[in-house]
Steps between C-alpha positions, in 0.01 A plus 500: 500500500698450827823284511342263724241377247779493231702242723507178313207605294669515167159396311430869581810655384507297185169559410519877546808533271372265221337612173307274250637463172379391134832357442516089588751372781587160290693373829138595727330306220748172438443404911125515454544214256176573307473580143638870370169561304352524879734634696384863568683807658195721553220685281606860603805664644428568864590884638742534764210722695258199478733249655683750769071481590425175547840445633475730784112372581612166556534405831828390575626181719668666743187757564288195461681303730545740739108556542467130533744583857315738604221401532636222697483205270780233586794416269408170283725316266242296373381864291794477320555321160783203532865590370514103484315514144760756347578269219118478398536884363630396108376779257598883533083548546523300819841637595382856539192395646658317746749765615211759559368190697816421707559869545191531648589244771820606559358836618203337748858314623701814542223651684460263753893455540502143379851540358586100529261431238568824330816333346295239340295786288755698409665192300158475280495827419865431434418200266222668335664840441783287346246305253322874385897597462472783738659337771866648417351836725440322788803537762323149653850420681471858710117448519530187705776623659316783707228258534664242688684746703137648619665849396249789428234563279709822326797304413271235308302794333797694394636186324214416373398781323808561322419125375130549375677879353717293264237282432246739378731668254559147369114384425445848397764490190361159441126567466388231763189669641347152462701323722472855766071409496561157624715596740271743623220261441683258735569709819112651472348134480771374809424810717128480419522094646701619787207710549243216462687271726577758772071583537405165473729478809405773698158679344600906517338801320841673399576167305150455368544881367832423325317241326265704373744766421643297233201492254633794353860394519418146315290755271811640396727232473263296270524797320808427422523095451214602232787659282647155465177267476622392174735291673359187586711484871331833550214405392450242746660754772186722394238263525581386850530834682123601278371243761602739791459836304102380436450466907656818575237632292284470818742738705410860498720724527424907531700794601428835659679803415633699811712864456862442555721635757889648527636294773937441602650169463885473581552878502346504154111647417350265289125486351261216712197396301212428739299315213274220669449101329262311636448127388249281517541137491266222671636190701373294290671761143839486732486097511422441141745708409786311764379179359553597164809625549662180671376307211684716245842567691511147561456410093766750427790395756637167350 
């Protein structure tokens, strides 16, 4: 994975470094304020190979948001989700869902260079890291520091990183995979809306592709919300993204294998695989599936 999708992307890092665990967080399961007898930390202990998978599948922000540019779709602030309703996020379900969500945004922002309202995002993530207790790894004083001097991308990386580093070692001694899906769960659902809004603005067939692209991606990650259907949160989580899986189920997807080739990149030979996907996905497939998707992201945000 290159640094630039790892910039401010930490539902990525976390996720990859987390493992699920039969042993109960009691702290994870006081702030969901629901009965013990139903709070659930998964059915089976997820491998580290099946999560670095799905992980590195999912699209990130920064890639997303940087197709969205490309293709020459203007910069909108009415895409993102308002830091205004912070306080709304009470439970640590909501909490990691939300900074998957905000992290999302704050990538679409960075792309486009928006750094005056980039402040703004960074102090949700700040108040919802704080209320999942991983907000000690966050330099957030340096972070909006090189922000709001405009300074460049590397600096913010490097800093970063060695924040979402410290942070992964933490959730991964305390067996908080849970809270690592939502996040993950969050920053698919925001970048799949940024998606949505950016075609409904300005119709384009690399968009409408990326759409499609994520049947298998959503695939995946309901694979992994299904470990904690037990939970009633999750539960509900489940149910509402079923309504988008079961219209992707009109996407068709196929691939055609091609020999690979030997080719140098940066002084380096490295192995190219020419494998083809085609997808096929009708206007009217690619407008359910938008529609759908609004409704959902806009239930989840609070």
């Amino acid at each position: 994975m290159s640094k630039h999708l790892i910039y401010i992307l930490l539902p990525l890092l976390i996720f990859a470094a987390c493992q699920s665990d039969k042993q109960k967080d009691t702290d994870f399961g006081a702030e969901f304020e629901i009965p013990d007898s139903v709070i659930y930390d998964g059915e089976l202990e997820i491998s580290q190979q099946a999560m670095d998978e799905i992980v590195q599948n999912i699209s990130s922000p920064v890639e997303i948001a940087a197709l969205i540019k490309s293709v020459g779709v203007p910069y909108s602030k009415n895409y993102l989700a308002s830091t205004d309703n912070i306080d709304n996020y009470n439970t640590s379900f909501e909490k990691a869902l939300g900074l998957g969500i905000y992290g999302a945004d704050l990538g679409y922002q960075n792309m486009f260079n928006k750094t005056g309202s980039v402040i703004d995002y960074i102090s949700a993530i700040k108040t919802l890291a704080d209320g999942i207790r991983v907000g000690q790894f966050f330099d957030f004083s340096t972070l909006r520091r090189l922000v709001s001097n405009n300074q460049n991308l590397d600096s913010l990386m490097t800093i970063s990183v060695q924040n979402f580093n410290q942070m992964d070692r933490y959730l991964n001694e305390n067996n908080r995979s849970n809270l690592s899906s939502l996040i993950v769960t969050g920053v698919w659902i925001e970048s799949m809306y940024l998606l949505c809004e950016s075609i409904k603005e300005s119709p384009n067939a690399e968009l409408s592709e990326k759409i499609g692209e994520q049947k298998i991606i959503l695939g995946n990650l309901m694979l992994l919300l299904k470990n904690y259907e037990r939970d009633p949160k999750f539960k509900d989580l489940i149910e509402k993204l079923t309504e988008i899986q079961s219209i992707f189920r009109e996407v068709t997807i196929t691939y055609e294998k091609a020999e690979p080739e030997m080719i140098e990149e940066d002084g380096m030979l490295v192995i190219k695989q020419n494998d083809k996907q085609s997808i096929e996905i009708s206007n009217e497939t690619l407008f359910k599936i938008i529609d759908k998707t609004v409704e959902v992201r806009n239930k989840i945000i609070l």
